[in-house]
C-alpha positions as CSV (number, residue, x, y, z in Angstrom):
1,X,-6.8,-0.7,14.5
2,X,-7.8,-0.7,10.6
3,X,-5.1,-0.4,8.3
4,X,-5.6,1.4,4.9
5,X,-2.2,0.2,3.4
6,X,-2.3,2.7,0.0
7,X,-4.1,6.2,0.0
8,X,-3.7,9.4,-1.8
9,X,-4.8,11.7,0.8
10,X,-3.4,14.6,-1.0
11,X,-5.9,14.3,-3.7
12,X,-8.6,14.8,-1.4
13,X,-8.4,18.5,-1.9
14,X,-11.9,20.5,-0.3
15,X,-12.9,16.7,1.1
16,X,-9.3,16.1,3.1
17,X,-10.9,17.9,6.5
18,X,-13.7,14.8,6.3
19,X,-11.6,12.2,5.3
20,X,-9.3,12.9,8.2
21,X,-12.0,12.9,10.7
22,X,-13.2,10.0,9.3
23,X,-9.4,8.2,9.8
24,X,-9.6,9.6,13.4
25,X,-13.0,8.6,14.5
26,X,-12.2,4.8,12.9
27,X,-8.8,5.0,14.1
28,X,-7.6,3.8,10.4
29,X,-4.0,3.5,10.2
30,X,-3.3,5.0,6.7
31,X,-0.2,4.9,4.2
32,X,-0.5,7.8,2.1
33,X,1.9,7.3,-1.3
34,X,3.1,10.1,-3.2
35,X,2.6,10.4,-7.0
36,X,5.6,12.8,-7.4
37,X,7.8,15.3,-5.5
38,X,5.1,17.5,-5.1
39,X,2.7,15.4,-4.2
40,X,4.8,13.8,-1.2
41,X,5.5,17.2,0.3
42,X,1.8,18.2,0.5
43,X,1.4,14.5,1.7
44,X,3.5,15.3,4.9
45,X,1.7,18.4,5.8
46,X,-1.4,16.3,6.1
47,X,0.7,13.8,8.1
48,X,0.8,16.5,10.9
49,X,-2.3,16.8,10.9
50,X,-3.5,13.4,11.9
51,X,-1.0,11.1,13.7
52,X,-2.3,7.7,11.7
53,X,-1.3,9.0,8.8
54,X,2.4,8.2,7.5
55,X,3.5,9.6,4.3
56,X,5.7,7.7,1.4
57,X,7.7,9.1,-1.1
58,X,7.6,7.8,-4.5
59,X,7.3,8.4,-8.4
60,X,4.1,7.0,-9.9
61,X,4.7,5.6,-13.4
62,X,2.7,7.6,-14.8
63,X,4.8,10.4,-13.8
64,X,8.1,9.3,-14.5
65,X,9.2,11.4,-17.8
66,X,8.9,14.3,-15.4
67,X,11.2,13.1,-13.0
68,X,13.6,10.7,-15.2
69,X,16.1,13.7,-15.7
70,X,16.0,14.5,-12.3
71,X,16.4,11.5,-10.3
72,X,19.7,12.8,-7.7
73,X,17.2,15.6,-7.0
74,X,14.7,13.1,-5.4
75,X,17.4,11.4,-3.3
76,X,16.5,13.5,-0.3
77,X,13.0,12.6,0.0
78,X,13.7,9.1,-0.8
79,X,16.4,9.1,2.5
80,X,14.0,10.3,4.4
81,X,10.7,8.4,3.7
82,X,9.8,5.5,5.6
83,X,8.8,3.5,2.6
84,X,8.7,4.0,-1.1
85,X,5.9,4.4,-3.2
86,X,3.4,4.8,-4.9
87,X,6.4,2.9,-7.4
88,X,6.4,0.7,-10.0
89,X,5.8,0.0,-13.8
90,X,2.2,0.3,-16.0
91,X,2.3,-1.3,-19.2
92,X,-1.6,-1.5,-19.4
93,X,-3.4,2.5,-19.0
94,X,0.1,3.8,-20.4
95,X,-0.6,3.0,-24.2
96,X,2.8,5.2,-25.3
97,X,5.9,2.4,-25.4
98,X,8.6,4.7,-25.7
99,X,7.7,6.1,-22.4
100,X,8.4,2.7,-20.8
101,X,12.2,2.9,-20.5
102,X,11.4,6.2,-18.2
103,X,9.4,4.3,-16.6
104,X,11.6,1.6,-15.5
105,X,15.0,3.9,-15.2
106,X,12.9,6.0,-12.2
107,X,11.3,2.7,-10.9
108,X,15.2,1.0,-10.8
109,X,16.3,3.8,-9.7
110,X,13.8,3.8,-6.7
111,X,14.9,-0.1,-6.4
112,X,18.4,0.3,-5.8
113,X,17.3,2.8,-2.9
114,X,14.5,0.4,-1.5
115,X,17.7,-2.3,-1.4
116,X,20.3,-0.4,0.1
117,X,18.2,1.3,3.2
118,X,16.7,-1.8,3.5
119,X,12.5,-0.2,3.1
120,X,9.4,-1.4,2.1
121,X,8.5,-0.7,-1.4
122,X,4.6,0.2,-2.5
123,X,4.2,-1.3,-5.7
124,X,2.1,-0.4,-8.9
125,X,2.3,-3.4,-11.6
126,X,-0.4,-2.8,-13.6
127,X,0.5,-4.8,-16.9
128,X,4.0,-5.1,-16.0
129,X,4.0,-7.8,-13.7
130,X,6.6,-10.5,-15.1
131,X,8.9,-7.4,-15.4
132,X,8.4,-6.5,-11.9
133,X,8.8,-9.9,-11.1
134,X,12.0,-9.7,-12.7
135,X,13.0,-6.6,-11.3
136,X,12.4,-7.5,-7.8
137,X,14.5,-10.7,-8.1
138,X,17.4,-8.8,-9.5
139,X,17.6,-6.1,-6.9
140,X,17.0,-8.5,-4.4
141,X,13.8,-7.0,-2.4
142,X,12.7,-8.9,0.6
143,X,9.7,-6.4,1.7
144,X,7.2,-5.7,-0.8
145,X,3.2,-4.5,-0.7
146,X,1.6,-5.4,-4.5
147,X,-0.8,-2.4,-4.6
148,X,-4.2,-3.8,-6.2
149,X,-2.7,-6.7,-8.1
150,X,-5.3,-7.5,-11.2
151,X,-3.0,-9.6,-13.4
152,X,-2.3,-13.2,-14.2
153,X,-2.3,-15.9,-11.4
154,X,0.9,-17.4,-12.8
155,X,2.9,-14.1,-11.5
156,X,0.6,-13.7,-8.8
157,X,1.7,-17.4,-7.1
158,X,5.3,-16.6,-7.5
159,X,4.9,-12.8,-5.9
160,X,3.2,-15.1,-3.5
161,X,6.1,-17.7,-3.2
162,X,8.1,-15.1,-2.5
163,X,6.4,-13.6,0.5
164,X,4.6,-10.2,-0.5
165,X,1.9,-8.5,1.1
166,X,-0.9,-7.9,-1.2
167,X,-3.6,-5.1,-0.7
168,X,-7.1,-5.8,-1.5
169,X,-8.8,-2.8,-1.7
170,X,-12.8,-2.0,-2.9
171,X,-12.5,-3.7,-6.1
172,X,-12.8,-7.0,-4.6
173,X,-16.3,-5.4,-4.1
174,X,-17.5,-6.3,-7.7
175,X,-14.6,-8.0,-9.8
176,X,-14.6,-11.9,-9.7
177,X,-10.9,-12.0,-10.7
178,X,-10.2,-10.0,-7.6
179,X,-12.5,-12.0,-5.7
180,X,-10.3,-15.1,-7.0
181,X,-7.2,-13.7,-6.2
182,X,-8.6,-12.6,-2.6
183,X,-9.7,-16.1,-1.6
184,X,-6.3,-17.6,-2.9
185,X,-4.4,-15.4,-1.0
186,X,-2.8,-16.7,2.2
187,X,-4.1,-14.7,5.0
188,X,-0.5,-14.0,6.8
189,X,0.4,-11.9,3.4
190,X,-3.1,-10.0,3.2
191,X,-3.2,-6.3,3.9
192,X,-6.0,-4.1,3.2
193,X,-6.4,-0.8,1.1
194,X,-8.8,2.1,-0.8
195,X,-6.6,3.5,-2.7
196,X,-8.9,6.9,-1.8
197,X,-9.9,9.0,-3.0
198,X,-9.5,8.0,-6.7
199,X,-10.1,3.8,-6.4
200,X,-13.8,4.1,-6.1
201,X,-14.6,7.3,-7.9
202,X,-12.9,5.0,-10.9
203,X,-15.4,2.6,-10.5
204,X,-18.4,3.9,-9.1
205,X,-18.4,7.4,-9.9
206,X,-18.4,8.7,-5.8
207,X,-15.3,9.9,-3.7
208,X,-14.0,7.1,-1.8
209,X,-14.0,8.0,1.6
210,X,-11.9,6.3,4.3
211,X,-14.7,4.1,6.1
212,X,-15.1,2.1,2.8
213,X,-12.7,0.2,4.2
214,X,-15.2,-1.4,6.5
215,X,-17.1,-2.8,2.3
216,X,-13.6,-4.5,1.8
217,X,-13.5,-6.0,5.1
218,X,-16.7,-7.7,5.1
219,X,-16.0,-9.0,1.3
220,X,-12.8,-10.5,2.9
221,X,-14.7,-12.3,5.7
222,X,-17.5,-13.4,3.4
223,X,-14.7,-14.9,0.7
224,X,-12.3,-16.5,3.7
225,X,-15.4,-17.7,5.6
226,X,-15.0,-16.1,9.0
227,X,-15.4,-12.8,10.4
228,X,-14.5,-8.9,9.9
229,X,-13.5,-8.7,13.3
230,X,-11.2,-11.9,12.2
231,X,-9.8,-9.9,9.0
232,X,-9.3,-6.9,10.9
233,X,-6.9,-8.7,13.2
234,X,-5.6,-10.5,10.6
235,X,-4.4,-7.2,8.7
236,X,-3.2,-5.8,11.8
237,X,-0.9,-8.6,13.1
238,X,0.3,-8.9,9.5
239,X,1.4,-4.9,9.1
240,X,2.7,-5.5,12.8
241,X,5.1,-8.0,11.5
242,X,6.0,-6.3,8.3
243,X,7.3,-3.4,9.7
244,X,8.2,-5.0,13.6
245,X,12.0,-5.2,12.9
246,X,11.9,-2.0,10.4
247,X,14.0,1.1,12.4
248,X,12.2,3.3,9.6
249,X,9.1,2.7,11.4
250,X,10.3,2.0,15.0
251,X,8.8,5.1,16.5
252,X,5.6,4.3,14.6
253,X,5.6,0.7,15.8
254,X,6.0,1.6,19.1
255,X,3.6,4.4,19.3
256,X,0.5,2.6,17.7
257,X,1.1,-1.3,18.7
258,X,2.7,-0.4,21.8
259,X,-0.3,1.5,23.2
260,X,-2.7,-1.1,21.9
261,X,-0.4,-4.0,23.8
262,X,-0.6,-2.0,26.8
263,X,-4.2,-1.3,26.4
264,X,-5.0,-4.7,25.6
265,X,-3.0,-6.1,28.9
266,X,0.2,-7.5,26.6
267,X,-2.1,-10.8,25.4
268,X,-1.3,-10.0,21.9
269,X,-2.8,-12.3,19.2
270,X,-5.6,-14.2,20.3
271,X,-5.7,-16.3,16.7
272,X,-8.8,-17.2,18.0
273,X,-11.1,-16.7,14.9
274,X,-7.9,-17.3,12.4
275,X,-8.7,-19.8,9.7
């Protein structure tokens, strides 16, 4: 199984039909975040189409003046998505400062939420990463996926101390700093991403599509000196043990690991090409 840890699959719009059949025919086990309300109930009709795909509920930063009068009206969703996200603070595309205390009122507000159901949070930190630091440590989250961290290595160790996932997505592809933070990664906190459609067509121009996961693997292998098949493991028994003990994703867990443990006789990890 692949694992494509942040997607917007609702953005897909007249290429969503391709993109699934793409996730089906790879077997990619995809996490489609939500940028908004809106965005997370079109997110769960594509969920029924296509059983690898589980949908999250959250309010992008970039959205948050829209939602930061409304925040009890989002507390349905938010009980009933598996995780949270696409969440978080941007400092660094959002130029306009006095939209940063919506910002961090929705993401707190999201935090408390994440903290008291106990669920994985998706995280957006682009040029807020000291404060999201900060936040995390204050509200106490255990569980946390850095979506296409870019910032400094200081903040980068400690959300690494701490023991985050981090998804490297198709910028590792051209971007030395990525490339950096990829190889100092530990492998048991790497996950992988696209960030489809919208991560590629930002930097090259094209639709991502859902096999470009197979690019970011191979970059993986080539920086950690070993194998895609190795990565691809790797990923896999890492998600495996994020969401293992998680009763928001029990059904899921049980339903895609438990029929590749069966499949696969019980062995389990091999670790046999870990490095």
């Amino acid at each position: 199984m692949l694992l494509d840890a942040h997607a917007h699959l609702d953005r897909y719009e007249e290429m969503l039909a391709p993109a699934l059949a793409e996730i089906h025919r790879h077997q990619i086990f995809t996490i489609s975040t939500a940028m908004d309300l809106l965005s997370y109930q079109r997110t769960q009709e594509i969920a029924v189409q296509c059983p690898l795909v589980v949908p999250a509920f959250g309010v992008h930063p970039w959205n948050a003046s829209n939602s930061v009068n409304h925040l009890p009206e989002l507390a349905p969703a938010i009980a009933q998505s598996p995780m949270l996200g696409e969440i978080g603070l941007d400092f660094h595309w959002v130029k306009d400062q006095s939209l940063y205390t919506a910002q961090q009122k929705v993401f707190e507000f999201f935090l408390v939420a994440a903290a008291e159901q106990q669920k994985i949070v998706n995280l957006h930190t682009k040029g807020a990463e000291a404060k999201i630091l900060q936040l995390l440590d204050h509200y106490k989250i255990q569980r946390a996926i850095i979506h296409w961290y870019s910032g400094p290595l200081d903040i980068f160790y400690a959300l690494v101390d701490r023991g985050y996932s981090f998804t490297i997505g198709v910028e590792v592809l051209s971007s030395a700093h990525i490339q950096t933070l990829a190889q100092a990664l530990p492998l048991s906190q790497l996950l992988t991403e696209t960030d489809n459609p919208g991560g590629a067509k930002w930097l090259t121009g094209s639709t991502g599509m859902p096999a470009l996961l197979y690019n970011v693997l191979d970059k993986l292998a080539e920086l950690k000196g070993t194998t895609r098949t190795a990565i691809e493991q790797i990923v896999q028994d890492n998600f495996q043990q994020l969401i293992a003990a998680d009763p928001w994703f029990a059904e899921t867990h049980e339903r895609i690991f438990g029929t590749m443990e069966q499949q696969s006789g019980g062995k389990g990890k091999t670790g046999d090409e870990r490095i």
